[in-house]
C-alpha positions in Angstrom: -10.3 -0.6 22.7 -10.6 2.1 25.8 -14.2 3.7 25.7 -14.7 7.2 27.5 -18.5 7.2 28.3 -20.9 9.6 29.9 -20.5 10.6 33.6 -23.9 8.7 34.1 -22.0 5.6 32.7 -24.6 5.3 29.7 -23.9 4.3 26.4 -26.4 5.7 23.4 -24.8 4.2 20.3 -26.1 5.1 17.2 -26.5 2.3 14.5 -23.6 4.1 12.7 -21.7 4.2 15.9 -22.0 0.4 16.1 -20.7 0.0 12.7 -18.0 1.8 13.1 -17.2 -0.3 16.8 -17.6 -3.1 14.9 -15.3 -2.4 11.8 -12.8 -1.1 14.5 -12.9 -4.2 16.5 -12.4 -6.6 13.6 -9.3 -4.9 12.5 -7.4 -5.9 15.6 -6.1 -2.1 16.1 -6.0 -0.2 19.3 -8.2 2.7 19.8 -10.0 4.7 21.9 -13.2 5.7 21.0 -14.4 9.5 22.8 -18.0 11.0 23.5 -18.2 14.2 23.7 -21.3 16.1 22.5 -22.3 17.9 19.7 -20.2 20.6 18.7 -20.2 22.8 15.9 -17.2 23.0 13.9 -14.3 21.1 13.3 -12.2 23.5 16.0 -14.7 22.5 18.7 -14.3 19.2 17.6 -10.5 19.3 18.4 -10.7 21.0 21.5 -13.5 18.8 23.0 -11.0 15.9 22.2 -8.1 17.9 23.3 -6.5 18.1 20.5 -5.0 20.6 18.3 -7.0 20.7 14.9 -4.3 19.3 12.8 -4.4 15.9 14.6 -8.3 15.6 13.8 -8.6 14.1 10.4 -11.4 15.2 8.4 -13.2 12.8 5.9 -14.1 13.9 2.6 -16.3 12.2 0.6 -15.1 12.5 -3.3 -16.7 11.5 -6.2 -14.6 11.0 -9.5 -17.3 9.3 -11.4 -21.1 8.1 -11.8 -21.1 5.5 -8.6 -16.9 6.1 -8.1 -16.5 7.1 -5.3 -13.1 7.7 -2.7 -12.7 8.7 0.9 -10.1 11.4 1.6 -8.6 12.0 5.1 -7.0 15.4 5.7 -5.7 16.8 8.9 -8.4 19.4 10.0 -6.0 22.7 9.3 -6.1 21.8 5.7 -8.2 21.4 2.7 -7.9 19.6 -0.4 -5.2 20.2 -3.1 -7.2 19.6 -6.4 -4.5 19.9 -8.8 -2.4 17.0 -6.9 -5.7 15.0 -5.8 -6.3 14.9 -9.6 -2.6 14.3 -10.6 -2.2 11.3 -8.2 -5.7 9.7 -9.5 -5.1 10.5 -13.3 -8.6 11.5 -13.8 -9.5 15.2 -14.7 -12.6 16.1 -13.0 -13.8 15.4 -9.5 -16.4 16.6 -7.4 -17.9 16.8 -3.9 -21.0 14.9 -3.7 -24.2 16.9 -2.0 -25.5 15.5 1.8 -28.0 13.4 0.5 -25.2 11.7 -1.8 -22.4 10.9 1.0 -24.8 9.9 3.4 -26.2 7.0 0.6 -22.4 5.9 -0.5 -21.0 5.7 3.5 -24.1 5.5 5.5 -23.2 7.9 7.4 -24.1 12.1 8.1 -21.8 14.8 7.4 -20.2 15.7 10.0 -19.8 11.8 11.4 -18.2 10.4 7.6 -15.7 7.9 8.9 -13.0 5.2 7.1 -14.6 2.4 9.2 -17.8 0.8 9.0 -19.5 2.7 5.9 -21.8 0.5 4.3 -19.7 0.6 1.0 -16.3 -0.5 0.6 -14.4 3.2 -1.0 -10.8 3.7 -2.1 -8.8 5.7 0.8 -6.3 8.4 -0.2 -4.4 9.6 3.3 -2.8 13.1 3.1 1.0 12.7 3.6 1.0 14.8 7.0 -1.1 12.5 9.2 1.3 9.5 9.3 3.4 9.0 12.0 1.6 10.5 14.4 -2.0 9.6 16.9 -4.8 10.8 14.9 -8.6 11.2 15.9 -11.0 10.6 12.8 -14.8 10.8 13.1 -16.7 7.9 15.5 -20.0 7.7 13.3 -22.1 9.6 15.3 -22.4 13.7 15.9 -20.2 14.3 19.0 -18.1 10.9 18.9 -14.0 10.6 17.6 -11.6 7.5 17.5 -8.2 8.3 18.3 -5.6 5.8 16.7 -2.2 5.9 14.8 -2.1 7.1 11.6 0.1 4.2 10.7 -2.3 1.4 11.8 -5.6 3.1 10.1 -3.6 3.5 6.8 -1.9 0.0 7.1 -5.5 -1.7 7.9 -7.3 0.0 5.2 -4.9 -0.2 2.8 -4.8 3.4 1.8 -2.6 5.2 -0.4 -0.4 7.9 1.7 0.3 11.0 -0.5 0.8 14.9 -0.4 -3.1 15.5 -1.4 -3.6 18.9 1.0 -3.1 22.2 1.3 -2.8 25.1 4.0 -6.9 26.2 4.5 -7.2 29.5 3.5 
């Protein structure tokens, strides 16, 4: 792992944070975890990282039944495709869970919702355009990313890769 900390060489990690370290570590992967403050939108995000907003992978908590719950990771210039989300899972309705809901199914905030570390084991559905390529996903804490390869965060988590997006309007 490379860590980039604060110029006063501090670290302030959140238990969340620590989770996700953790989870990170005991996967074997590279990574490079990156502070860099709150921001405000996912397009801050990307450009305090210095990336463009398609390498930042969002993730979206999805509910597709009482206590059924999936992760979805999309690059950050697109949204969820319903229609194929559905189609892939065979189930007919689906929802986005409220705040309150995500943070008790993955321990963590919106805004810091991450693959690794969450306190409950979820199913992870990978849109199609991140493989292949050095993504950055949420750290588990506001202001914190973890840039990896698509490859080795879909390989360790055992994800399913499919075309689950579309252009955000």
């Amino acid at each position: 792992m490379t860590e980039q900390t604060p110029a006063d060489g501090t670290e302030r990690r959140t238990e969340g944070e620590a989770r996700v370290v953790a989870a990170l570590d005991a996967t074997g992967v590279a990574y490079t975890r990156t502070r860099h403050g709150r921001v405000a939108s996912l397009a801050e995000a990307a450009a305090a990282r210095g990336i463009a907003p398609a390498d930042l992978l969002k993730t979206i908590v999805v509910r597709r039944g009482d206590d059924d719950f999936l992760l979805v990771l999309l690059p950050g210039d697109r949204t969820i495709s319903w229609p194929r989300l559905r189609a892939l899972l065979g189930v007919s309705r689906m929802s986005m869970p409220d705040a309150a809901t995500a943070l008790a199914v993955t321990g963590f905030e919106r805004g810091t919702i991450t693959p690794f570390g969450t306190t409950r084991t979820w199913p992870v559905v990978v849109d199609e355009r991140a493989v292949g390529r050095t993504v950055s996903i949420g750290g588990g804490g506001h202001g914190v990313g973890v840039t990896l390869a698509a490859d080795d965060l879909v390989r360790v988590l055992g994800a399913t890769v499919a075309d689950v997006s579309e252009p955000q309007a």
